[in-house]
C-alpha positions in Angstrom: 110.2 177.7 60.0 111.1 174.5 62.2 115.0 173.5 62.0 114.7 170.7 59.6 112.8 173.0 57.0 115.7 175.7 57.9 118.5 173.0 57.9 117.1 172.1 54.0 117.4 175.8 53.0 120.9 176.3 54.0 122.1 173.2 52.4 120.3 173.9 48.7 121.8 177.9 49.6 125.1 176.5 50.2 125.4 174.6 47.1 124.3 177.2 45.1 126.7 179.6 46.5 129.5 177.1 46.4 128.7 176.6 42.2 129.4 180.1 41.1 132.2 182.3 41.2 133.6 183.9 43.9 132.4 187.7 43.5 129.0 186.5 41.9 128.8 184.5 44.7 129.7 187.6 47.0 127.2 190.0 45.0 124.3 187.3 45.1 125.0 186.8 49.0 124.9 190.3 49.4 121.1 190.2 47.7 120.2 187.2 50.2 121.3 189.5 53.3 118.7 191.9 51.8 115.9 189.6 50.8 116.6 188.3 54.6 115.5 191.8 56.1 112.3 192.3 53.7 111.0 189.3 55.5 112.6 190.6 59.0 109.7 193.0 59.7 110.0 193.0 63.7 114.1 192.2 63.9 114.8 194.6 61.8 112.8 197.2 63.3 114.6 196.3 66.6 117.7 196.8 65.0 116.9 200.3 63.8 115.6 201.3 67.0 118.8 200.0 68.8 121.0 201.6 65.9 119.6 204.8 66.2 119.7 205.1 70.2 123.4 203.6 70.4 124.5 206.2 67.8 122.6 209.0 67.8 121.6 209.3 64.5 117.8 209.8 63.3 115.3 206.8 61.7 116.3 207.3 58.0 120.0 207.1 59.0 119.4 204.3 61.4 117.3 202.6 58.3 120.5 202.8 55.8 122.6 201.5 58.4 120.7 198.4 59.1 120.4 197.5 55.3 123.4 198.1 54.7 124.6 195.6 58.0 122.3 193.1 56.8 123.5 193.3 52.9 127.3 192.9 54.7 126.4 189.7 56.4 125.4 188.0 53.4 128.4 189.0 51.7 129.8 187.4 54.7 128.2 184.6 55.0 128.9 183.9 51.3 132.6 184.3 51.9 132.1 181.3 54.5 130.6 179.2 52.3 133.5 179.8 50.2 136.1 179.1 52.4 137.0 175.8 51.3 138.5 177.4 48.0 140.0 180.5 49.6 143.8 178.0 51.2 146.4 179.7 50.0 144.8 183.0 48.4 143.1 184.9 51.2 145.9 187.4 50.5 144.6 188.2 47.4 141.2 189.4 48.7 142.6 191.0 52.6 145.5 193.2 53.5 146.6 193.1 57.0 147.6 196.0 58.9 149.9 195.8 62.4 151.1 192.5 61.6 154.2 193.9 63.6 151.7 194.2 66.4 150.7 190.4 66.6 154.0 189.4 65.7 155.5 191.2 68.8 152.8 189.1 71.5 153.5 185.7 70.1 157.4 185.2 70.3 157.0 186.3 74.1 155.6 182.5 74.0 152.4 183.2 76.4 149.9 182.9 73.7 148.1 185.6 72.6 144.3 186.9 72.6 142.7 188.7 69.9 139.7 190.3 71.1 137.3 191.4 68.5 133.5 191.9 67.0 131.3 191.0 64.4 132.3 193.5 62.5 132.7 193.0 58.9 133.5 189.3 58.1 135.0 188.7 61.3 135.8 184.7 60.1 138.2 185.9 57.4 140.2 187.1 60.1 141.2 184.4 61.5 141.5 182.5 58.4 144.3 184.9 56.7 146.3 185.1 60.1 146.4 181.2 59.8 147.6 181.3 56.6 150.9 183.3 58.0 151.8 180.4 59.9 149.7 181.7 63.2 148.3 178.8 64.8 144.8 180.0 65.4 142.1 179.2 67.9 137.9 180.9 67.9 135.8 180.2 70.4 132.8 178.1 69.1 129.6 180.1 67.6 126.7 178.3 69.3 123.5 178.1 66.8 120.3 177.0 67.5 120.5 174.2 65.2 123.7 172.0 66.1 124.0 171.3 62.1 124.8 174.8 61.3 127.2 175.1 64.8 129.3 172.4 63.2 129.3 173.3 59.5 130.5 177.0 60.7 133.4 174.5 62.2 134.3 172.6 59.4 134.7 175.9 57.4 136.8 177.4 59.5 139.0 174.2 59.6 139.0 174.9 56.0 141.4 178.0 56.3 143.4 176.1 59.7 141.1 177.7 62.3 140.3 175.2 65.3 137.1 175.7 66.8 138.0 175.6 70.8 134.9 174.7 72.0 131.5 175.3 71.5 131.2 178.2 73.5 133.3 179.6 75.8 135.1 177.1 77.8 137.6 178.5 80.1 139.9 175.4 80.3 139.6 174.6 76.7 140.9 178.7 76.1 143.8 178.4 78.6 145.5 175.2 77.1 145.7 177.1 73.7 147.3 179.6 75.1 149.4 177.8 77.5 150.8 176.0 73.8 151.8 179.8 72.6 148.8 179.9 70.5 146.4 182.5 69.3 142.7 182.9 70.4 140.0 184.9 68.5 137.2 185.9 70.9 134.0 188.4 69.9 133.3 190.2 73.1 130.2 192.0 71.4 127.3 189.5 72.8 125.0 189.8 75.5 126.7 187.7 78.7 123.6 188.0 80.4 124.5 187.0 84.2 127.9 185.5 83.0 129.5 189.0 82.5 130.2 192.3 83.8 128.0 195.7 83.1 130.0 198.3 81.4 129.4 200.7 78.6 129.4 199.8 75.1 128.2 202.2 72.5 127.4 204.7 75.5 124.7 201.9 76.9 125.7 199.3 80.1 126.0 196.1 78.6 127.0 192.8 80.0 130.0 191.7 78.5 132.2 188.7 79.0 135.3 189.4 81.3 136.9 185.9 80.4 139.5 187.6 78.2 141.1 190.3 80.5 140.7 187.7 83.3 142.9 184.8 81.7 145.4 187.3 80.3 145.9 189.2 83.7 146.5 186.1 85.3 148.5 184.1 82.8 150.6 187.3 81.2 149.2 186.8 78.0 149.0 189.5 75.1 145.5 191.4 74.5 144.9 192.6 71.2 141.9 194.6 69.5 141.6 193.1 66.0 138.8 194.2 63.4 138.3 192.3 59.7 136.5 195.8 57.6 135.1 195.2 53.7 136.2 197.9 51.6 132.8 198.8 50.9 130.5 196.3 48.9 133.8 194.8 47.1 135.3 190.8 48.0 138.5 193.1 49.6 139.1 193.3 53.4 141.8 195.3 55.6 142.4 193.1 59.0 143.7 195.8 61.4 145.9 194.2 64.4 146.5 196.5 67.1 148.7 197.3 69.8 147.3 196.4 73.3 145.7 198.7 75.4 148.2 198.0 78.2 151.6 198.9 78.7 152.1 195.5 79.4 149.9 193.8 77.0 147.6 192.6 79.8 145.6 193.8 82.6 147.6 193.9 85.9 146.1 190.9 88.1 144.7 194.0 90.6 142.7 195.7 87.9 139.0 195.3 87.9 137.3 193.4 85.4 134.8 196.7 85.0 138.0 198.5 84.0 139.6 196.4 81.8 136.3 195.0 80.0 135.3 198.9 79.9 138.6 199.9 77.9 137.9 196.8 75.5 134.6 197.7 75.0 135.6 201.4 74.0 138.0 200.1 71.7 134.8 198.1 70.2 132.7 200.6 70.4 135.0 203.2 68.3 135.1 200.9 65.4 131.8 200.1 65.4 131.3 203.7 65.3 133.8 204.0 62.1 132.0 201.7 59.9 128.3 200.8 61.6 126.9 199.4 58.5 129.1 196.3 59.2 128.1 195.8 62.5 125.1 192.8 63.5 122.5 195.2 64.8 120.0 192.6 64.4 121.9 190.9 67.6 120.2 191.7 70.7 122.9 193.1 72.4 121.7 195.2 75.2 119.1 193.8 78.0 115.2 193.5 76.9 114.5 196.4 79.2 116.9 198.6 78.2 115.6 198.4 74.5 112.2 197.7 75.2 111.7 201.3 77.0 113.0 203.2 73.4 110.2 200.5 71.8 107.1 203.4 71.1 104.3 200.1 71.9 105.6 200.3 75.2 
């Protein structure tokens, strides 16, 4: 389908979605995600393969994980569409665990970096944070069609999130934090050459090292955050936790393999927990890497 066909979709899905009420609109997202994977022969037998070699688990297993995953993202992706009526009642559908935890990181004034995945609805995050009087930053989520890049923005400017950039730009990152603000980054895509090869899920993977490198050398708080659904339900527990540091940073001497491979494990463990929320559609390890567990090869 060419972008302007696509484009035309989401904007009659959108307004649909928008029309009806929010857990109808949740449920019938839910059934979109789904009808998405009937017609996502190859993807979604990519996924299953990658599912089932990251975890361990046999086909059938890896074949109820990937439905499920692609039933969660559009619930998800629902819930965005949503977002201009959620101001001032995302507490009513997410309760947030380790506020302390955030709390603590921004009144030391450095700004503070919350590293997570996408994992459950990863936007609501965010959202529900800024609704506590955080002021919240994400780092842009480049689409192939710039239409859908900046509708993803306005929604989350809906619930007070900025959109930094779109993608990651360093400078754009530090001044937020510089200000004392907060900055939501997903650490679970492929960097390609533009990161550093450390484990996740068991299998090297390049991940971005921007992160641990700004907070070593600026001092600022690192924090694993993860948004879960209860379930299939409209209800979310955000869980904010304490740093992996001591310090709440890397030390300016430690390695970016080091630090990047503690985050990762962090990911990788809650991933582990609750795997049917996790994009395994994404291509997240190298071609080769995947392409030698692919049986036409």
């Amino acid at each position: 389908m060419d972008k302007d066909r696509a484009w035309r979709v989401v904007t009659v899905l959108c307004k649909g979605i928008e029309a009806l009420p929010h857990r109808l609109a949740v449920l019938v997202g839910g059934g979109l995600g789904h009808l998405l994977r009937v017609f996502s022969g190859r993807r979604v037998a990519a996924a299953e393969r990658r599912c089932a070699r990251a975890l361990a688990v046999d086909g059938g297993r890896a074949r109820t994980i990937v439905r499920a995953s692609y039933g969660n993202m559009g619930r998800s992706v629902a819930e965005v569409v949503h977002f201009s009526k959620f101001r001032g009642r995302l507490d009513s559908f997410i309760t947030v665990h380790g506020e302390e935890n955030l709390r603590s990181a921004y009144e030391r004034g450095k700004g503070v970096i919350l590293l997570s995945a996408h994992l459950g609805n990863w936007e609501m995050g965010a959202g529900v944070l800024a609704s506590r009087g955080y002021p919240m930053n994400a780092i842009g989520a480049d689409q192939r069609d710039e239409r859908i890049t900046n509708l993803i923005m306005e929604k989350r400017e809906a619930l007070g999130v900025r959109t930094v950039s779109k993608g990651f730009d360093l400078k754009s990152a530090i001044r937020c934090l510089q200000r004392g603000e907060v900055l939501a980054i997903l650490i679970d895509q492929d960097a390609k050459e533009k990161g550093v090869l450390v484990p996740f899920l068991g299998i090297p993977a390049s991940t971005p090292y921007g992160p641990a490198k700004i907070a070593a050398k600026y001092g600022c708080a690192l924090l694993p955050s993860f948004m879960i659904r209860r379930g299939t339900s409209i209800y979310h527990d955000l869980w904010l936790l304490p740093p992996p540091w001591p310090k709440g940073h890397p030390e300016p001497e430690e390695s970016m393999e080091d630090a990047m491979t503690l985050c990762n494990d962090v990911v990788s463990e809650w991933i582990t927990k609750y795997p049917e929320q996790w994009m395994w559609m994404a291509r997240r390890w190298p071609r080769a890497m995947e392409d030698e567990h692919d049986p036409r090869h």
